[in-house]
N, C-alpha and C positions, 0 to 999 in steps of 0.2 A: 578578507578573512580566509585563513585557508582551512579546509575539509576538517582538520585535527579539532579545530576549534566547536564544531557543529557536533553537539551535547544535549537532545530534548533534555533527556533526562535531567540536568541542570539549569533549560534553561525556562526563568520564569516571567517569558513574554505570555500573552493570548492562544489561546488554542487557536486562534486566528493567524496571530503572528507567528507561530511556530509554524502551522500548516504549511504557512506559504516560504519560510523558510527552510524548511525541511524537505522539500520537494522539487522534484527535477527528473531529466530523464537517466535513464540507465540500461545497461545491457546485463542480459542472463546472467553471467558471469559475477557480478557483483550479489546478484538476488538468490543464487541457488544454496549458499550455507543457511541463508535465511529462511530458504525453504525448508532444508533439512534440519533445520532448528523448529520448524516448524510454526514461524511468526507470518507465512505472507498470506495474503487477502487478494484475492482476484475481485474489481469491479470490473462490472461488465460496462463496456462506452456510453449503453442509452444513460448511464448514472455520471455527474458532475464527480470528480476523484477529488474535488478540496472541500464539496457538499459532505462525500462520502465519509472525508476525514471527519469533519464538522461533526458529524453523527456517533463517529467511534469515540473520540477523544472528549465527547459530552455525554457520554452512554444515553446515547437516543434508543434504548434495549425495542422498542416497537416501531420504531422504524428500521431499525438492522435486521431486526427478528423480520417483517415484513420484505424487506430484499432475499436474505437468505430463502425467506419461502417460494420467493419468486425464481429462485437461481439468477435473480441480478449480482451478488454476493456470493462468490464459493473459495473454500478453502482449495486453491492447487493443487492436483492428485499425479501421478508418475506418468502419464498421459499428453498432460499438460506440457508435461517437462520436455519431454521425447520432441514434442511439436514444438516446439520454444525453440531449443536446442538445433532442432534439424534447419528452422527458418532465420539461426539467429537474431530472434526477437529482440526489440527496443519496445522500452517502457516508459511510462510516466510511474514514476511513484512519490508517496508520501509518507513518512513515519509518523504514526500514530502508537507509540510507545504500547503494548510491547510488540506492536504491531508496524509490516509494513503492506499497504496499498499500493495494489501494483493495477492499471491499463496498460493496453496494447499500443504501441506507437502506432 
């Protein structure tokens, strides 16, 4: 299957099977207009990223609400970026329409 084909938004496997299809590693580069569009989600490592998705993409609202309180969960602020950028970070993420999940490689 090549990249062109991969469509959440069309497509209508399992929030399960989307997760796992929809997910992979990637570098800054690919993440940063998503940033500036302002779709990406920071999970922090001690949190599972296909649980995490699991959560988003079933609006678990009291267990996200309960990460974000915890700062397991933050939306990436210009901070983030700068240290991304300067380290060349790799990532795990997953698209969670209109959202994407990103970990630290």
């Amino acid at each position: 299957m090549k990249w062109q084909d991969y469509n959440p938004g069309e497509d209508d496997s399992s929030d399960k099977e989307k997760i796992e299809k929809y997910s992979g590693e990637i570098d800054w580069a690919y993440l940063e207009p998503h940033y500036k569009a302002g779709n990406l989600v920071y999970i922090d490592p001690c949190l599972d990223l296909k649980n995490a998705g699991i959560a988003f993409s079933s609006d678990n609202q009291k267990l996200v609400k309960a990460w974000l309180k915890s700062g397991d969960v933050v939306k990436p602020c210009d901070l983030h970026v700068q240290h991304w950028k300067k380290t060349k970070a790799l990532f795990k993420a997953t698209i969670v329409r209109p959202f994407i999940l990103i970990q630290p490689q």
